[in-house]
Structure formats: C-alpha cells, structure tokens
N, C-alpha and C positions, 0 to 999 in steps of 0.2 A: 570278186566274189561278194553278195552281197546274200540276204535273208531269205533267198526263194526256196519254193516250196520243193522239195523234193531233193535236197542238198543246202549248198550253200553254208555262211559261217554258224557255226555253230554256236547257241545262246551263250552255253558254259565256258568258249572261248574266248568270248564278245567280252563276258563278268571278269573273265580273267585279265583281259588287256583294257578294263575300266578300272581296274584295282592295282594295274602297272606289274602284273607276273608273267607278261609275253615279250617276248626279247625281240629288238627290232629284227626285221628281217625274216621272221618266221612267217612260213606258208601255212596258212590255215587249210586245216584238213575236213570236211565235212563229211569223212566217216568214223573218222577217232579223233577225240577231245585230246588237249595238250595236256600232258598232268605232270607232276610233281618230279618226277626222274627222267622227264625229256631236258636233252641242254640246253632246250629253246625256252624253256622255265625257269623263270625270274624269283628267286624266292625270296629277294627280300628288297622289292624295290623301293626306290627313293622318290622324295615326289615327282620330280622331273621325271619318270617313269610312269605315270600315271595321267591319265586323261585326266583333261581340265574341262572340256567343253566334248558333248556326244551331240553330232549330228547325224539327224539322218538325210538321206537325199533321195530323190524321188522323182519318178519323170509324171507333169501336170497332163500329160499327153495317156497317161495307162487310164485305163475304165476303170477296174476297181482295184484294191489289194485283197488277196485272197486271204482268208482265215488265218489260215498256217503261221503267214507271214504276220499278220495281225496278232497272232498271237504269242510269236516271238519276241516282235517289237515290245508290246509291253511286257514282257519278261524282262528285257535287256533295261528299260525303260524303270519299271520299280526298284531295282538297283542302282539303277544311276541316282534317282530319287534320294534314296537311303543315303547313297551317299555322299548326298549334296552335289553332285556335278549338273551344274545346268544343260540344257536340252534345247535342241532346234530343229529346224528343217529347213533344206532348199528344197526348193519347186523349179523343175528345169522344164525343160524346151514349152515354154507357156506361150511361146509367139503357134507350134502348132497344134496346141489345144485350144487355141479358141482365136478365131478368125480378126476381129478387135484388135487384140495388142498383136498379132502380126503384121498388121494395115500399121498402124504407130504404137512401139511400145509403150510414150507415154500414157495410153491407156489401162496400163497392168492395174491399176487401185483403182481403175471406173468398173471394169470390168464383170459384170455380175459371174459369170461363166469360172472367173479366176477366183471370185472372192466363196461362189459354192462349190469349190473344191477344195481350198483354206479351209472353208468351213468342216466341207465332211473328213477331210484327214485330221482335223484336230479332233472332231468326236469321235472319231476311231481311235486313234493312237493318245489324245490327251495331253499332246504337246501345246500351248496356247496360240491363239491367231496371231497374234502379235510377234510370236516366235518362231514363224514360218512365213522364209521369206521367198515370191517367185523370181525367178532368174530365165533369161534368153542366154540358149548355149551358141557360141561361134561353133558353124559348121562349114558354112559355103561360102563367109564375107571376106572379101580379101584385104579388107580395112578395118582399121580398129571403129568401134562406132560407142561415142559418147553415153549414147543409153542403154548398151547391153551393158558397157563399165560400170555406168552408177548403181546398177543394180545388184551385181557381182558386188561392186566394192562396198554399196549397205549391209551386204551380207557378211562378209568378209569383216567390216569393221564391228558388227555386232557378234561375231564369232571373238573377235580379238577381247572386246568388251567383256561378254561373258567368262571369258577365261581368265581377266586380270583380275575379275572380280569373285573367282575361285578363288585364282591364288591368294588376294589380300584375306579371305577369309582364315 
C-alpha cells in the first residue's frame, strides 16, 4: 500500500511509524488511523523502533504524481525533516522510461530523459537530486546482471549510510 489517491497509507500512520508508535506487523488501514488504544500502538518506543532513513519509491516509468499524493508526500516529508530523519528516493524501472538506458544501462547519468525526471520529482517533493537515486527492476532476466546490482547496491549503500549517520547523531 503505498500514498495513492483515493486510499492508501494514511499520512497520520506514516508520522506514527516515523516516530516508532506502529508495532511490527500491523496492517495499515486507509479508512481508520491507528491510535492510541489499538494493540498494534507502540507507546513508548525505543529507538530501534523508529525510522532512521524514509524513502520513497517511485516508478520513472508514471507520467506525473497527482496532487493528492504530492500532497501527502510532503506532509510525511516535513516531519521527517523536524525530525531530523534523512530522506531519499528510488526511481525504478528507468530502463522502460526512456529508450537510452534500456539499449545500455550504463547510460542512466547521460540520460537527459532520466536526469528531467530527477529533476521534476525533486521540485515536487523537495527531496535533493543528489538523493534520488534511479534503479532497473529484475523482471524477465534470468541472470543476475552487474549493472542492474551496481545500481540497486548504490542505493542500498547510501540508504545504509544515511541511516548510520542518524544513528551517530
């Protein structure tokens, strides 16, 4: 379940499982918010209970994000802000948004196609370029392939980064 319009996780849940009050394993409900007297309500979490690093993820393949959703985002967004948790993004199936890195993914940072869609999701949402990274999703390859990994695993290691670099905080 992710932020779409017309359902999906609710902002107030999203603030609640950024500040570690949603207990693993709870299904999030997008008609009733979790509150305080449900048993899936954490009230007084530890930090290992608490998000260190909020990403979002995103397919480079959709046309735009609709409002709603944009609007949500940065709701969840200035909270994480407030409270210091750093912020990313993947950008998935970039090999079928734009014709170039499907031909060779080496191409993903030539790409003008990939780098104006960096661009306009950052002035939407306000996460930095530099903090969104694009990714090719394994769908149909039946071999692991060296440059869908390095890209995943840039990601993955600056996900890890950011998050130690919460916790030292």
């Amino acid at each position: 379940m992710g932020l779409e319009k017309g359902g999906g996780v609710r902002p107030d849940d999203i603030i609640l499982a950024l500040k570690g009050h949603v207990k693993e394993g709870y299904k999030f409900n997008p008609v009733s918010p979790l509150s305080a007297e449900d048993p899936w309500y954490n009230p007084c979490p530890s930090p290992e209970d608490k998000v260190h690093v909020l990403v979002c993820v995103l397919s480079a393949n959709t046309a735009e994000i609709t409002d709603s959703v944009l609007k949500k985002m940065a709701e969840v967004r200035k909270l994480a802000s407030d409270l210091g948790i750093p912020q990313m993004a993947i950008g998935t199936n970039i090999d079928s948004a734009c014709p170039e890195t499907e031909k060779d993914l080496k191409n993903v940072y030539k790409s003008k196609h990939i780098k104006q869609k960096v661009h306009d999701f950052s002035a939407s949402v306000g996460i930095p370029v530099n903090c969104i990274f694009p990714v090719k999703n394994y769908y149909d390859e039946i071999k692991i392939n060296d440059d869908v990994d390095s890209l995943i695993l840039s990601a993955l290691r600056q996900m890890i980064d950011f998050g130690d670099d919460f916790i030292d905080k």
